[in-house]
N, CA, C and O of each residue as an XYZ file, in Angstrom:
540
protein
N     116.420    103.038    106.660
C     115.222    103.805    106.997
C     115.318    104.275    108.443
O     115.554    103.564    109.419
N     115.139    105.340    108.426
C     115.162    106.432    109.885
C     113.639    105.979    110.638
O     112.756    106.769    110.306
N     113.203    104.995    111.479
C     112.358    104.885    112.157
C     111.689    106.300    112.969
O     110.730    107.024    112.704
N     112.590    106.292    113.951
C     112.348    107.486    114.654
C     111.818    108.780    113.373
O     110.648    109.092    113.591
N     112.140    109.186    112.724
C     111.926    109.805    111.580
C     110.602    109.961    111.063
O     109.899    110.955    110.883
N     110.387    108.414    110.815
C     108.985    108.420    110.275
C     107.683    108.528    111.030
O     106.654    109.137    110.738
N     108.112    107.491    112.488
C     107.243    107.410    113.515
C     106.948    108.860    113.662
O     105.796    109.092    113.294
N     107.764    110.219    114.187
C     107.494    111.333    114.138
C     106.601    111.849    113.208
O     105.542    112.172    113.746
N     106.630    112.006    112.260
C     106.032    112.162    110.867
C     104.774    111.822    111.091
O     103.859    112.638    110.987
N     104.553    110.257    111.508
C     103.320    109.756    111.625
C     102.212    110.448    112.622
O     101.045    110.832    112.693
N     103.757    110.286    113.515
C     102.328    111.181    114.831
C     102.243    112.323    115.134
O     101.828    112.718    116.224
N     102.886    113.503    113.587
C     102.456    114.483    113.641
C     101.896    114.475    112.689
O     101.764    115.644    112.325
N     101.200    113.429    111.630
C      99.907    113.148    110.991
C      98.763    113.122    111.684
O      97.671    113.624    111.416
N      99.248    112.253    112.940
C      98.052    111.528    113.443
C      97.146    113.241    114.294
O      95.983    113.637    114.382
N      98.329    113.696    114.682
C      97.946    115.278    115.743
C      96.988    116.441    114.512
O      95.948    116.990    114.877
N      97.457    116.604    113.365
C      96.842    117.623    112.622
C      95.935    116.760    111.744
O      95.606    117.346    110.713
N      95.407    115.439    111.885
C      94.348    114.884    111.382
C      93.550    115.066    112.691
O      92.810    115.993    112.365
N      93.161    114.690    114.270
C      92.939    113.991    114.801
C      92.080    115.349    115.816
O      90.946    115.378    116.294
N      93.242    116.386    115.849
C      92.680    117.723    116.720
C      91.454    117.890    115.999
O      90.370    117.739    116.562
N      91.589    118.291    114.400
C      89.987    119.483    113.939
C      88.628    118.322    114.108
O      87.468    118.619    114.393
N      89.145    117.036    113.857
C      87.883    116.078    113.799
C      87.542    115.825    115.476
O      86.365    115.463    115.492
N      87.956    115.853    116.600
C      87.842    115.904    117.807
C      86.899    117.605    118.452
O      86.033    118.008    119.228
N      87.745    117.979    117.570
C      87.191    119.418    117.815
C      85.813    119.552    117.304
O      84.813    119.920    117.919
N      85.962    119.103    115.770
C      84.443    118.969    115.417
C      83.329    118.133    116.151
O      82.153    118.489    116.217
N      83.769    117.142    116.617
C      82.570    116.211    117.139
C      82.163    117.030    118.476
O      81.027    116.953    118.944
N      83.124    117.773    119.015
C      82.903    118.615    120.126
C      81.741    119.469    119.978
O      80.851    119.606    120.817
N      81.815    120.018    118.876
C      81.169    121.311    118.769
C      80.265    121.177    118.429
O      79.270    121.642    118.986
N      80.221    119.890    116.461
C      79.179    120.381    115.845
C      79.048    118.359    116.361
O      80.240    118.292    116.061
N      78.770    117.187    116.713
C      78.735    116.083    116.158
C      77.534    115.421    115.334
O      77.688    114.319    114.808
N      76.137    116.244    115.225
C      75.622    115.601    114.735
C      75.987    116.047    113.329
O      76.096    115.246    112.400
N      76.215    117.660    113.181
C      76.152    117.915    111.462
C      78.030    116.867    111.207
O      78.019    116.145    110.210
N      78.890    116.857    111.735
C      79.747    116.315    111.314
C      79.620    114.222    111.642
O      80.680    113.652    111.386
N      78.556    113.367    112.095
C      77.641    111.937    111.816
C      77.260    112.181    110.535
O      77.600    111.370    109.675
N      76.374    113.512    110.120
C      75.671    113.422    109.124
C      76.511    113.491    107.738
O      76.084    113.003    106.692
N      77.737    114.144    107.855
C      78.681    114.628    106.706
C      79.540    112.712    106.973
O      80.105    112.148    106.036
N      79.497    112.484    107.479
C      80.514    111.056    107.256
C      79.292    110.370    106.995
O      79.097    109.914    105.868
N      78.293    110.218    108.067
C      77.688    108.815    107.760
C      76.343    109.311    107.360
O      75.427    108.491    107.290
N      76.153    110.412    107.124
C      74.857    110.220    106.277
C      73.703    110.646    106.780
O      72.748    110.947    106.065
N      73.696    110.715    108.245
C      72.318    110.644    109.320
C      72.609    111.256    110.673
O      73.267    110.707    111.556
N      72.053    112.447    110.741
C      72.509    113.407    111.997
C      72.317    112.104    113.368
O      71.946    110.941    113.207
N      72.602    112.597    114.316
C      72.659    112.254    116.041
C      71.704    113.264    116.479
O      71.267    114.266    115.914
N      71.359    112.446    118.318
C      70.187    112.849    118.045
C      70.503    112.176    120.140
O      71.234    111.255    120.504
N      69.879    112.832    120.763
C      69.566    111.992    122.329
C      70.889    111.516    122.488
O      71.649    112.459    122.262
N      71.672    110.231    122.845
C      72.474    110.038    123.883
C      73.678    109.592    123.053
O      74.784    109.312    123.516
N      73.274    109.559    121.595
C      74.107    110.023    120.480
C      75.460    111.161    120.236
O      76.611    111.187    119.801
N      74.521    111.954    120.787
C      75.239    113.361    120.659
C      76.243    113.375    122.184
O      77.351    113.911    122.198
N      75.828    112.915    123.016
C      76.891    112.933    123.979
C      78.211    111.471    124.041
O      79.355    111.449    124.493
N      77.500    110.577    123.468
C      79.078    109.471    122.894
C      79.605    110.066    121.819
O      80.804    109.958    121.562
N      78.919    110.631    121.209
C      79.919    111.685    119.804
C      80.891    112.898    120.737
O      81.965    113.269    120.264
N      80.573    113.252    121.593
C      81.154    114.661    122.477
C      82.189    113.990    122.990
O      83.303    114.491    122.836
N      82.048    112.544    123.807
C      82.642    112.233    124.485
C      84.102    111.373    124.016
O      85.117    111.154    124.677
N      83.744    110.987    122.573
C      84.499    110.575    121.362
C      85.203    111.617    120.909
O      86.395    111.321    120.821
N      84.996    112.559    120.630
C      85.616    114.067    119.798
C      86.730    114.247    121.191
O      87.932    114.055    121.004
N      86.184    114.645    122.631
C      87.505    114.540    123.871
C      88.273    113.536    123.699
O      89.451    113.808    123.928
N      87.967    111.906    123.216
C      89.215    111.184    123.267
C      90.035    111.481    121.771
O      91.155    110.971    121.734
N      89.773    111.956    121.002
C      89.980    111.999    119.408
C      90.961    113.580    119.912
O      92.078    113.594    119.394
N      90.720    114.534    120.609
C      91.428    115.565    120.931
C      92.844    115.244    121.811
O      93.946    115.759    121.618
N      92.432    114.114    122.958
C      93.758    113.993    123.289
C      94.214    113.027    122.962
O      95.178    112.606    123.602
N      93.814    112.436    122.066
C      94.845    111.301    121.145
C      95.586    112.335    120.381
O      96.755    112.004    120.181
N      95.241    113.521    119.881
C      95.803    114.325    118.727
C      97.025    115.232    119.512
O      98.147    115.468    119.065
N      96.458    115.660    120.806
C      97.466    116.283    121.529
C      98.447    115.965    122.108
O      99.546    116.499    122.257
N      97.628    114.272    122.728
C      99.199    113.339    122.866
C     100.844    113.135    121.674
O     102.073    113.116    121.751
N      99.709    113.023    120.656
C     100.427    112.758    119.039
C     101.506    113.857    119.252
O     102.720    113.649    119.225
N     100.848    115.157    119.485
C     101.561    116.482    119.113
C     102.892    116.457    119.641
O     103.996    116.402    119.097
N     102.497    116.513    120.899
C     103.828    116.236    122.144
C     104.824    114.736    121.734
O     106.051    114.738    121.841
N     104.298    113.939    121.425
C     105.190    112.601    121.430
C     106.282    112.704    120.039
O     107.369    112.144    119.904
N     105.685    113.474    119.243
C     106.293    113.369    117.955
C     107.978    114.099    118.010
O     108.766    113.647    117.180
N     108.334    114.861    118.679
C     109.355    115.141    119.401
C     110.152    114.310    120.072
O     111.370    114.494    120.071
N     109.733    113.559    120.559
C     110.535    112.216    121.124
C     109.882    110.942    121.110
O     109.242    110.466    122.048
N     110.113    110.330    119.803
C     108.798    108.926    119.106
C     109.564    107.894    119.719
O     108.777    107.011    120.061
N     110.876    107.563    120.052
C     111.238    106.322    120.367
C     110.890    106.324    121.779
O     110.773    105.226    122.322
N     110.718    107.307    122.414
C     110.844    106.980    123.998
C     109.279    106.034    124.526
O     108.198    105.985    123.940
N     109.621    105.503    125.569
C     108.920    104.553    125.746
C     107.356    105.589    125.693
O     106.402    105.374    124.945
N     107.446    106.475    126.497
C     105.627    107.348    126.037
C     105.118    107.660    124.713
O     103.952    107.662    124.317
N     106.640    108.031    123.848
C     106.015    107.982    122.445
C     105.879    106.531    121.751
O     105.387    106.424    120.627
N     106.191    105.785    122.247
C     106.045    104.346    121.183
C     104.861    104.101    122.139
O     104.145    103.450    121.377
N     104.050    104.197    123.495
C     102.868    104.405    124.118
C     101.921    104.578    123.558
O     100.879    103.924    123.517
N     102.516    106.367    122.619
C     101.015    107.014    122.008
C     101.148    106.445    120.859
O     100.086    106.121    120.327
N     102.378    106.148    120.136
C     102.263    106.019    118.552
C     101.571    104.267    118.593
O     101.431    103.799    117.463
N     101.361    103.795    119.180
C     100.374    102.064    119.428
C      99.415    102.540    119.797
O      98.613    101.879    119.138
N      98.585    103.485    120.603
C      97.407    104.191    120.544
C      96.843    104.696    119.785
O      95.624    104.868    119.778
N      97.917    105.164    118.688
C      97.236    105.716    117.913
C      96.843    104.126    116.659
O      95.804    103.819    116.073
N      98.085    103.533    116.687
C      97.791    102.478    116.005
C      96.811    101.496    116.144
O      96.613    100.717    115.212
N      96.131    101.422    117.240
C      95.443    100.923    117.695
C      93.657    101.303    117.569
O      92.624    100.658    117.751
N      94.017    102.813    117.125
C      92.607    103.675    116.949
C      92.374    103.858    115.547
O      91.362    104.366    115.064
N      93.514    103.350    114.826
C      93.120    103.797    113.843
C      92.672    102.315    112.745
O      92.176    102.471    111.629
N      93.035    100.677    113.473
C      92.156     99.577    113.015
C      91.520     99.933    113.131
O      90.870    100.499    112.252
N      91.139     99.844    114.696
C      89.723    100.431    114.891
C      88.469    101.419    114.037
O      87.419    101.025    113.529
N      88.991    102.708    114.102
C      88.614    103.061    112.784
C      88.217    102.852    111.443
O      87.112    103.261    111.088
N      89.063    102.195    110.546
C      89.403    101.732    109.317
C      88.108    100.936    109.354
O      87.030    101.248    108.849
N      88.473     99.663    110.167
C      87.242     98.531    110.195
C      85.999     99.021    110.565
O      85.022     98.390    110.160
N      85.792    100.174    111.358
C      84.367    100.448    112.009
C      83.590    100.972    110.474
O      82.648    100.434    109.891
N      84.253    102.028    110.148
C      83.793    103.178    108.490
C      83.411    101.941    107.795
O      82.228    101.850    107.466
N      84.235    100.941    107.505
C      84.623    100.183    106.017
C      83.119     99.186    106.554
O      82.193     98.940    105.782
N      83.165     98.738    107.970
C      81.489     98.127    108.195
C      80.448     98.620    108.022
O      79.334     98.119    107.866
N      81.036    100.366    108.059
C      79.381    100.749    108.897
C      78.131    100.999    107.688
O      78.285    100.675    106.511
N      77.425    101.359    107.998
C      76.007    101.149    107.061
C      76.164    102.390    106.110
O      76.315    103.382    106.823
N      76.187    102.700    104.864
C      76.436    103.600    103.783
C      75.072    104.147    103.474
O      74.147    103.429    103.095
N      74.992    105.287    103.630
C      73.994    105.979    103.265
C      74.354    106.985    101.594
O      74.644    108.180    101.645
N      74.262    106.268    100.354
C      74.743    106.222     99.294
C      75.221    108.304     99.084
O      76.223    108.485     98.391
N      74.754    109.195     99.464
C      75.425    110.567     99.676
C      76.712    110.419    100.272
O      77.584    111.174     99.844
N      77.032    109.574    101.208
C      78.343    109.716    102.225
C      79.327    108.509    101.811
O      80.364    108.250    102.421
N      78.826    107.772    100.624
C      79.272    106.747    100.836
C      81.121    106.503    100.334
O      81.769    105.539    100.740
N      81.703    107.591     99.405
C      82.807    108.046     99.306
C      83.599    108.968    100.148
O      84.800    109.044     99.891
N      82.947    109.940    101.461
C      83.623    110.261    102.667
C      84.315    109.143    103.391
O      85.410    108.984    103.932
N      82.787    108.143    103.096
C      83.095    107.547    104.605
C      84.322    106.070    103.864
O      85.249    105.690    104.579
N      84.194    105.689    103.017
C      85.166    104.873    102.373
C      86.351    104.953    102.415
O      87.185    104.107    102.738
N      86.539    106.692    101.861
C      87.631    106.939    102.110
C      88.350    107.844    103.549
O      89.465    108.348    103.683
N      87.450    107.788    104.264
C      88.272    107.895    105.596
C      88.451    106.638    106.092
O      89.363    106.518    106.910
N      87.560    105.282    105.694
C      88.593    104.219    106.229
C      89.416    103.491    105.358
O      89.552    102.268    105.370
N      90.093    104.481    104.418
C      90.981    103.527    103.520
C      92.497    104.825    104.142
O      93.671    104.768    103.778
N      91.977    105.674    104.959
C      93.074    106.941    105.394
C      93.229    106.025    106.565
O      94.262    105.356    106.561
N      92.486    105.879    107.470
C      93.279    105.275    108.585
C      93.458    103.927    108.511
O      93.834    103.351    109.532
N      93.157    102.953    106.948
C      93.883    101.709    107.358
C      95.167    101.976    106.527
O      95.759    100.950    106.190
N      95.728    103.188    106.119
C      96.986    103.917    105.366
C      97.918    104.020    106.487
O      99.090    103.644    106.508
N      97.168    104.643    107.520
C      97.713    105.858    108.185
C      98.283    104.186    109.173
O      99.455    103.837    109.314
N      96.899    103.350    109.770
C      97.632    101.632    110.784
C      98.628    101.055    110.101
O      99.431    100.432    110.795
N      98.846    101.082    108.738
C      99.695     99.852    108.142
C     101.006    100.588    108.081
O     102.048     99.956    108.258
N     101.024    101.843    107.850
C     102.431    102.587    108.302
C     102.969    102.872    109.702
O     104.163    102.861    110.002
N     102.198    103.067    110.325
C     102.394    102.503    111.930
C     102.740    101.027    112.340
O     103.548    100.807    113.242
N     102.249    100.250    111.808
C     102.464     98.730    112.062
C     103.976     98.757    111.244
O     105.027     98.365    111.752
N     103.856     99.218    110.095
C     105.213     98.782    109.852
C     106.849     99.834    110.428
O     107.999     99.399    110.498
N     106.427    101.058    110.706
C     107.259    101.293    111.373
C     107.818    100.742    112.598
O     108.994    100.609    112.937
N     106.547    100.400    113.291
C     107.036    100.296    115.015
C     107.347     98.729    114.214
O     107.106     98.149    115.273
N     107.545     98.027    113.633
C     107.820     96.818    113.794
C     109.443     96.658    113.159
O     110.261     95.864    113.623
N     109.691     97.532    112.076
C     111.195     97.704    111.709
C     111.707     98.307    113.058
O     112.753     97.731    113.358
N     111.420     99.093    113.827
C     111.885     99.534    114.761
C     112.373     99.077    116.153
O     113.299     99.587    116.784
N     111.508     97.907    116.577
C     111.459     96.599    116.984
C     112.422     95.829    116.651
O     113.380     95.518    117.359
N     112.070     95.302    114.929
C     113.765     94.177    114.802
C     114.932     94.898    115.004
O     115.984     94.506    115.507
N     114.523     96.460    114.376
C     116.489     96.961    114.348
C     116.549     97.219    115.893
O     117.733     97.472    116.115
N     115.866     97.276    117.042
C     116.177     97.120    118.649
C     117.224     95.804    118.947
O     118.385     95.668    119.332
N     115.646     94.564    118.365
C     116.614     93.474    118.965
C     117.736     92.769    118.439
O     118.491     91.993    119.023
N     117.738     93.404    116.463
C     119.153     92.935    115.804
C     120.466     93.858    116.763
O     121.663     93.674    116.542
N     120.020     94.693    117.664
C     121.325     95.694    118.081
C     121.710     95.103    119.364
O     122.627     95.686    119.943
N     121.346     94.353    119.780
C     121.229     93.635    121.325
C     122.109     92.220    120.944
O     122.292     91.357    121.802
């Protein structure tokens, strides 16, 4: 298995998932709260959603750039950032409170990013042993 290969792959998943939903929370975040979870934003809501959609943009733009060179130490940087955002993720959706209209968006966006962590976890970790089996 081509690590480098896949890791790329991944974090040019992670870039063309990660830009339009960053972009969206930018623009629109309460109609895109209400399309996942059910219940527009509203007061100081709407600016941790804005301010979420900017980190969700340059997680995606980091992705973009790194995927070109995934082993180097900045891309194995972003590709654990991203791995890292996307537990995060997975577990936040799969907790959060279901408002029975959203309740198959939001399910299945955290069954996409605990897809999207467990292929990250297992890449960077084959990638890892075949480092230190080469040493």
């Amino acid at each position: 298995m081509n690590s480098a290969k896949w890791l790329s792959r991944l974090l040019a998943i992670g870039a063309v998932l990660e830009i339009p939903v960053g972009l969206g929370l930018l623009a629109a975040p309460s109609q895109l709260a209400s399309l996942l979870l059910g219940e527009s934003l509203s007061g100081t809501g709407l600016v941790v959603a804005r301010l979420a959609g900017g980190g969700l943009l340059g997680l995606g733009v980091a992705c973009w750039f790194a995927r070109s060179t995934p082993t180097a130490p900045a891309g194995l940087g972003v590709a654990s950032g991203l791995l890292i955002y996307n537990v995060v993720a997975c577990v936040t959706l799969a907790l959060a409170p279901l408002v029975p209209a959203s309740q198959v968006l939001t399910l299945g966006a955290a069954v996409l990013h605990g897809l999207l962590a467990v292929a990250l976890l297992v890449v960077l970790l084959i990638r890892d042993r075949a480092t230190v089996l080469a040493r």
